[in-house]
MIBAKE-406598 format. One line per 4 residues: number of its first residue (from 1); their letters; for each residue x, y, z of N, C-alpha, C, O, CB. Coordinates in steps of 0.05 Angstrom, whole numbers, plus 5000, padded with zeros to 4 digits. Each point is the difference from the previous one (the first is absolute). Glycine has a CB too. Example, Ala and Ser with C-alpha at 12.3 -4.5 7.8 and 13.67 -1.06 7.14 Angstrom:
2
1 = as = 5264 4886 5156 4982 5024 5000 5018 5024 5000 5021 5000 5013 4941 4977 5012; 5031 5044 4961 5016 5024 5001 4985 5022 5014 5010 5022 5004 5014 4965 4953
END
This chain:
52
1 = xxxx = 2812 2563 2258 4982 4990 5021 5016 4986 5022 4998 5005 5024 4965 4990 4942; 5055 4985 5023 5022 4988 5023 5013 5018 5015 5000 4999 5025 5010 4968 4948; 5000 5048 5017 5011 5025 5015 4982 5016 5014 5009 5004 5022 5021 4999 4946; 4946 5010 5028 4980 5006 5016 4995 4992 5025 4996 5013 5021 4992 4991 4943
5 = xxxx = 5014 4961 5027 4993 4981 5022 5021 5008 5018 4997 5018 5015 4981 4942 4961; 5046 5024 5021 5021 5003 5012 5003 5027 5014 5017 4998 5017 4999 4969 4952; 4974 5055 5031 5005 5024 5009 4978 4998 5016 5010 4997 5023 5016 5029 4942; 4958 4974 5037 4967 4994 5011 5008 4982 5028 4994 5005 5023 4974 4990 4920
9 = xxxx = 5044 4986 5047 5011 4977 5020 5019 5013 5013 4994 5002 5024 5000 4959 4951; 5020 5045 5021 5032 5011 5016 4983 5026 5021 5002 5004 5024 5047 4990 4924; 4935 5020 5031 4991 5025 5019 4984 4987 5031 5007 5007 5023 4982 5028 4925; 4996 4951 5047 4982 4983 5018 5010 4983 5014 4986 4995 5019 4986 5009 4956
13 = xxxx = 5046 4986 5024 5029 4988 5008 5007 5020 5028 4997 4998 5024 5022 4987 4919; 4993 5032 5039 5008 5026 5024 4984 5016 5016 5008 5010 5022 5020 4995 4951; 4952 4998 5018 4984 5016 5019 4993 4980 5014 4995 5007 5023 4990 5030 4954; 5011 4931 5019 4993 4983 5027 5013 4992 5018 4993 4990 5022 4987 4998 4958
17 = xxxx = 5043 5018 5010 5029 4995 5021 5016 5030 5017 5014 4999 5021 5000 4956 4937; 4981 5065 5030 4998 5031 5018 4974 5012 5005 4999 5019 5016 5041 4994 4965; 4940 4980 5008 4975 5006 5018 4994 4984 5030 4982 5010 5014 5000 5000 4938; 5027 4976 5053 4995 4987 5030 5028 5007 5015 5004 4997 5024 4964 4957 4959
21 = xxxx = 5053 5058 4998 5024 5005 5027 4999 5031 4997 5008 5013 5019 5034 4940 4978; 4951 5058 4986 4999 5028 5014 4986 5019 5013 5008 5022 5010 5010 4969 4967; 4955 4994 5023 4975 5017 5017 4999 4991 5023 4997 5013 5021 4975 4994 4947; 5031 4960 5030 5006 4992 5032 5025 5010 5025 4997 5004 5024 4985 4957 4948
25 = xxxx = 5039 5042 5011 5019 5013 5028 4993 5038 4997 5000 5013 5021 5053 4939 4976; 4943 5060 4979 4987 5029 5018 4973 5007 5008 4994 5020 5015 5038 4997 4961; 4948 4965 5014 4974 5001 5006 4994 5004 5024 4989 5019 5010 5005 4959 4958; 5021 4987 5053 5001 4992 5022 5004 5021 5020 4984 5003 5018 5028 4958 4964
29 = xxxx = 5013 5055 5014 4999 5020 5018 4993 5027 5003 5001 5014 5019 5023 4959 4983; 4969 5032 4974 4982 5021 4993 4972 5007 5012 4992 5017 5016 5031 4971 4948; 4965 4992 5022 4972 5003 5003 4991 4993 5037 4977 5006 5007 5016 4977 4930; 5023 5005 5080 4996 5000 5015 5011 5017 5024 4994 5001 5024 4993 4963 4949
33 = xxxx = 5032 5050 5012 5013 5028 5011 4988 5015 5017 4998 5006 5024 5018 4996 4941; 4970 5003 4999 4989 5030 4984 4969 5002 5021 4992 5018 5014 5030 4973 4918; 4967 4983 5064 4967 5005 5028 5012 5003 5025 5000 5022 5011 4961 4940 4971; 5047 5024 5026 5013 4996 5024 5011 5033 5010 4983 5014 5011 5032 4929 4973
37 = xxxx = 5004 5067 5014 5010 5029 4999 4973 5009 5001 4991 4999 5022 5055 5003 4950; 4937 5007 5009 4977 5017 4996 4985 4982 5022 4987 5013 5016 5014 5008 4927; 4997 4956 5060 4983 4992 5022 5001 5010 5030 4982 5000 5017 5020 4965 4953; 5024 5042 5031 5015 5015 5034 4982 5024 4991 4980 5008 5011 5082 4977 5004
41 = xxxx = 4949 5025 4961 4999 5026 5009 4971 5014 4999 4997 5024 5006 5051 4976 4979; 4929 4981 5005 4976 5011 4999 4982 4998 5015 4982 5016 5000 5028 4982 4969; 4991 4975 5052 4980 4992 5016 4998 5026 5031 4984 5006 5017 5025 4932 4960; 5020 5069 5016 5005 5030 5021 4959 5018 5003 4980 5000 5014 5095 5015 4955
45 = xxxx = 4934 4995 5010 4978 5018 4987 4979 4984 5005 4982 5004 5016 5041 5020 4946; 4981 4953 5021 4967 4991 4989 4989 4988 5028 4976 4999 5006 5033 4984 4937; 5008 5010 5069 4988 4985 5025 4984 5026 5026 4979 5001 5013 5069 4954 4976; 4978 5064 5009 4986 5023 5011 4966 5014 4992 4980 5007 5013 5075 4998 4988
49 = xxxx = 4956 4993 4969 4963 5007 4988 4979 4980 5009 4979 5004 5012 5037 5013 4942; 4993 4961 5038 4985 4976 5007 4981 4995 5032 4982 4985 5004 5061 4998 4961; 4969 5033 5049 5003 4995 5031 4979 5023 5001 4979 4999 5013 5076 4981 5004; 4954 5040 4969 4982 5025 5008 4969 5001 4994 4986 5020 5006 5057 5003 4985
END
């Protein structure tokens, strides 16, 4: 059970200390890329339909 713990702990440990540094620096530029790009490139069209 100590050992359980201890592994339980260490795991939770680590994922709280690389879950906040690794989604934050590729998330950041990702996700705001990724709309952005598709955001140029769609309002072309949609705005044209939109208008019509």
């Amino acid at each position: 059970m100590t050992t359980l713990a201890a592994v339980a702990a260490a795991a939770l440990i680590a994922v709280v200390a690389i879950a906040p540094m690794t989604p934050v620096t590729p998330v950041t530029p990702v996700t705001p890329v990724t709309p952005v790009a598709a955001g140029r490139r769609m309002p072309s069209p949609w705005a044209t339909g939109r208008l019509r």
